[in-house]
Each structure stands twice: as structure tokens, then as C-alpha cells.
C-alpha positions in Angstrom: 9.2 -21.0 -5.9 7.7 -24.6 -5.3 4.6 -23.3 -4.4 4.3 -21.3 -8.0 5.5 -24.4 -9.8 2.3 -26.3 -8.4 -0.1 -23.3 -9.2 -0.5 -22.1 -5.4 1.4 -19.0 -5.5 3.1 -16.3 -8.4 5.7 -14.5 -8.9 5.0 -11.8 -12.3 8.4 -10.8 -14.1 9.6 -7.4 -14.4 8.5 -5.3 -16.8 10.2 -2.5 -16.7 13.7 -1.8 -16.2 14.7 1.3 -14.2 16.7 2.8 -11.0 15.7 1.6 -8.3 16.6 1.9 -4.4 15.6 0.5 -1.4 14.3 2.7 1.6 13.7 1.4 5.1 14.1 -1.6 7.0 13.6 -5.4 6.2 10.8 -5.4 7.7 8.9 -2.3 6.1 11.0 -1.7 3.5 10.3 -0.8 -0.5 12.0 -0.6 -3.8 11.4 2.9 -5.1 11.8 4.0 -8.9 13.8 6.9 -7.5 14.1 8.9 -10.9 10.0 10.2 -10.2 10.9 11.3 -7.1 12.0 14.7 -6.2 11.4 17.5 -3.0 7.9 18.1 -4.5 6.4 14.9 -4.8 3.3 13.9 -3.1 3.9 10.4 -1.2 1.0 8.5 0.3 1.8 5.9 2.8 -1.4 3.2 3.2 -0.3 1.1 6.4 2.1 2.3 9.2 1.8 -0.6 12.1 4.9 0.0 14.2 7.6 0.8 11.4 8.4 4.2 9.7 11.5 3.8 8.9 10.1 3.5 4.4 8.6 6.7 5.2 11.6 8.8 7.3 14.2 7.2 4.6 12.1 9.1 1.7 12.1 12.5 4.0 15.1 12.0 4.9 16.8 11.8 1.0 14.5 13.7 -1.2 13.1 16.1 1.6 9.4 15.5 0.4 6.4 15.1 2.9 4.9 11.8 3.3 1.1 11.7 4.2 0.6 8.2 6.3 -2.5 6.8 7.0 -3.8 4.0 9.7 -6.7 4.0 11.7 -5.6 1.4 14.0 -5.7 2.5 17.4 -2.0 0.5 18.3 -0.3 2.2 15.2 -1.1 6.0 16.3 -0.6 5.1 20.0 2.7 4.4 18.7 3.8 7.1 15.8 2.6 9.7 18.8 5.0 8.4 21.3 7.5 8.4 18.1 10.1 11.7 17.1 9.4 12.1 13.9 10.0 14.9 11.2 7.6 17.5 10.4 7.8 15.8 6.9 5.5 12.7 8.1 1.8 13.8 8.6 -0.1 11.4 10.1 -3.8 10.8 9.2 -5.9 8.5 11.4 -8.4 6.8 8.8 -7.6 4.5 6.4 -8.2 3.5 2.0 -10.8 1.1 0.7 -13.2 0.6 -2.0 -15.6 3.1 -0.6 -16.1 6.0 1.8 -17.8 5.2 5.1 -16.7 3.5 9.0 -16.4 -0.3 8.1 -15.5 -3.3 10.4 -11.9 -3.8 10.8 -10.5 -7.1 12.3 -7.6 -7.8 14.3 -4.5 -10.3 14.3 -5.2 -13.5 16.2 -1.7 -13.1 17.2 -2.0 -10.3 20.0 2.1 -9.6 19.5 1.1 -8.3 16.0 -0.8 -5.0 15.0 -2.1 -5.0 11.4 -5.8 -5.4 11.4 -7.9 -5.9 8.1 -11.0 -5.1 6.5 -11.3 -8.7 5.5 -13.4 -10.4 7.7 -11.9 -13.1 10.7 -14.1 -15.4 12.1 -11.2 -15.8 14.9 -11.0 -11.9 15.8 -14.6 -11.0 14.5 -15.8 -10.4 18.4 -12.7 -8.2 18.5 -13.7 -6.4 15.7 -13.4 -2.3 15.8 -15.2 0.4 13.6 -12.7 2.3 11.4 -13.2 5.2 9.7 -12.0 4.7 5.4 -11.7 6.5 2.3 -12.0 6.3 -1.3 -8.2 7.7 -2.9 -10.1 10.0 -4.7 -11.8 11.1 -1.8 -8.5 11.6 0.1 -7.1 13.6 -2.6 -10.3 16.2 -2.5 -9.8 16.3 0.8 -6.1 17.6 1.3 -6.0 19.2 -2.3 -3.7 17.0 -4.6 -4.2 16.4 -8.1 -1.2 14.1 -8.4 0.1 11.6 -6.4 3.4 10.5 -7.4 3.9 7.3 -5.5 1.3 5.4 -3.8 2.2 2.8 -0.9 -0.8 0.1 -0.3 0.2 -2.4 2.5 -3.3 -2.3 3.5 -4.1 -6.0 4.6 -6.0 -7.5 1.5 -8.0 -4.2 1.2 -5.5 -3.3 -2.2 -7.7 -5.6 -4.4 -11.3 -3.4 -3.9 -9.0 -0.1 -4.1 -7.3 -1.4 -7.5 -10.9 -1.7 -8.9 -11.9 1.8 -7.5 -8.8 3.2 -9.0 -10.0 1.7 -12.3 -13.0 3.1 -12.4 -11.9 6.7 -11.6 -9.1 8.7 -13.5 -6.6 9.3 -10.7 -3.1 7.4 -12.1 -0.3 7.5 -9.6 2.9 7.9 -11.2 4.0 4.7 -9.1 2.2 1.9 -7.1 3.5 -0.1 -4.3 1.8 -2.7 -3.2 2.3 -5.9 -0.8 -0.5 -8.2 -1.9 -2.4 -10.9 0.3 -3.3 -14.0 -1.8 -1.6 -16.2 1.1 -4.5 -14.6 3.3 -7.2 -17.8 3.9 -9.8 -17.1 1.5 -8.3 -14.9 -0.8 -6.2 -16.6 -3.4 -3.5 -15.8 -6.1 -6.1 -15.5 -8.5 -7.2 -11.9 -6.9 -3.5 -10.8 -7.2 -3.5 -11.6 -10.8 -6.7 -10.0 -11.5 -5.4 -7.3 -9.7 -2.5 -7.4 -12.1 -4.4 -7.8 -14.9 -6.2 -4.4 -13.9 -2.8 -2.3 -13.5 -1.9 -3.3 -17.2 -5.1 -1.8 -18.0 -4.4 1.1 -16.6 -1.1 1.6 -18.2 0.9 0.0 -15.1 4.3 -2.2 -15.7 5.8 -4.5 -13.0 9.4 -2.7 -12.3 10.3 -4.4 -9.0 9.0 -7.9 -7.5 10.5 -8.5 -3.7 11.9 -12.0 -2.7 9.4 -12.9 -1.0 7.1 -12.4 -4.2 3.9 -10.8 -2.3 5.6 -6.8 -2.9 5.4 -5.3 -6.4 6.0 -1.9 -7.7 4.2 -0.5 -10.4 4.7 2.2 -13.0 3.2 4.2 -14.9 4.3 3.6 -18.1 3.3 6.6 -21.0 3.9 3.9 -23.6 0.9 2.0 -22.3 -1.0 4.6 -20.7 
């Protein structure tokens, strides 16, 4: 909170009041608007690393399929050595502003797994090719024309795809999203231009986690 009183970080208010529920650990966990969710939803989870436990918490209470997504070599070396229910389909590329294999950077800290398309001068000799997708493209691809919640904990790659989601007509009913301003180089500014964006498109904050870098977004039909 000291850092937003001095203009180097933000924390938006809620917008929208509604029921929420938490699903899955500390770690990897999410506040869910859990009155749009039912056995027949379609959930798309950006950003798996080592923890599933958002993803089997949704199976496991409305009995939906989640379609995960990571192109990180650690991450499906571990969801393969995983039991996991036939629910959680696993897809090895990732989401970004544009279709296409793009340069994806590891931690410098070999302990951790989440890589970015954001480029590290630290990790840039480690860098991989990964293969990434437009949303819309995704959605062609397996046949949805809805997605009714969206999970983006995709490294600092959320702001491009927010502006790609903009400029096409696909509206998830709800948008989770872990934003990366602390990230060197990037800046709260993105994350309220980002912001700015999902009002646009008819989005209102309805959950804003402690740690105030994890929003949730819904699509409101007042403002849509």
C-alpha cells in the first residue's frame, strides 16, 4: 500500500459486487464469479508451471473441462508425470498477441519455472522457441464460440493479448488475470492501460487479490 501511495504501484477498486469463491492453492489460486459457471462452461487456463490445483478445484466442483496451456518444456514434463482427471486437457503452446514460434526467456532463478515472452538480458542465451497463439486462433482451432472464463497468468504477455482481444470480437464472460508491472521494464502504467481497455470492452473489476497484481474481470451487459 506504500508503494501506491507514492505512485509506484495500484491497486483498482471493485466494481462489481458478486459471489465469489476461491479455487486452488495459495500459490495458484483464483477468485471465481462462481454464478457463470456451470458443467458446460468452457475454461481456458493460460499458465500451468508446477501447480494445478485452480484447475482440478473447478473439475472437481462444477464437473467442467479445463483446456490448459504452456509450452514450457518443465511444466509438461511435469503435468505428464501428474494423475490428473480426464477433465484437464493439456495443450503444449501458449497465448500472445500474435500467431507464430517466438522467443521465450527463462527465470534467472533455476528453482523457478515460468518463462516469458518479455525479453531478459540475464536468461536471453537461455532463451527457447515456443510455439503461441492468437485467443481467436485457439478458439478456431478446438471449435468454441464462447469462452466463459479466461485465466491469463502468462508472464507480462496479458498486456499484447488485452489489445488483441480489443481488436477482435471474442468477450469472455470472465477474465482472470495476474498482471506484471513489478516486472523490470514494464510499469503500472501498462496495467492501467490494460484496465482502461477491459472498461472498453464492457469489463468491471469484481475481485482484486492482496497482493494487488490478480484481478478478475466481468463482463458486465450493462457496459457491454
Amino acid at each position: 500500500m506504500l508503494r501506491a501511495l507514492v505512485g509506484r504501484d495500484w491497486f483498482p477498486r471493485l466494481e462489481l459486487r458478486c459471489r465469489t469463491e476461491r479455487f486452488g492453492s495459495d500459490y495458484g489460486g483464483w477468485d471465481v464469479a462462481v454464478s457463470e459457471l456451470g458443467k458446460d462452461s468452457v475454461v481456458y487456463s493460460f499458465g500451468i508451471g508446477e501447480d494445478v490445483t485452480f484447475d482440478v478445484a473447478l473439475i472437481a466442483r462444477f464437473g467442467l473441462t479445463v483446456h490448459a496451456f504452456d509450452p514450457t518444456p518443465r511444466s509438461l514434463r511435469w503435468v505428464e508425470q501428474q494423475r490428473l482427471p480426464p477433465q484437464f486437457v493439456l495443450h503444449d503452446f501458449g497465448l500472445a498477441d500474435r500467431d507464430g514460434t517466438l522467443s521465450f526467456y527463462p527465470p534467472e532463478n533455476a528453482a523457478h519455472v515460468s518463462h516469458t515472452i518479455l525479453d531478459r538480458a540475464a536468461t536471453r542465451a537461455r532463451a527457447i522457441n515456443a510455439p503461441m497463439r492468437r485467443l481467436d486462433s485457439i478458439m478456431r482451432e478446438l471449435g468454441h464460440q464462447r469462452v466463459d472464463l479466461l485465466k491469463l497468468d502468462i508472464e507480462g504477455a496479458e498486456y499484447g493479448v488485452i489489445e488483441d482481444l480489443e481488436r477482435c470480437d471474442r468477450r469472455p464472460g470472465q477474465i482472470l488475470v495476474e498482471f506484471h508491472h513489478r516486472f523490470p521494464g514494464v510499469g503500472i502504467a501498462k496495467t492501467k492501460a490494460a484496465h482502461a481497455a477491459m472498461r472498453r470492452m464492457g469489463y468491471r473489476v469484481f475481485a482484486v487479490s492482496r497482493s494487488g497484481a490478480e484481478y478478475g474481470f466481468l463482463l458486465d451487459a450493462a457496459s457491454a
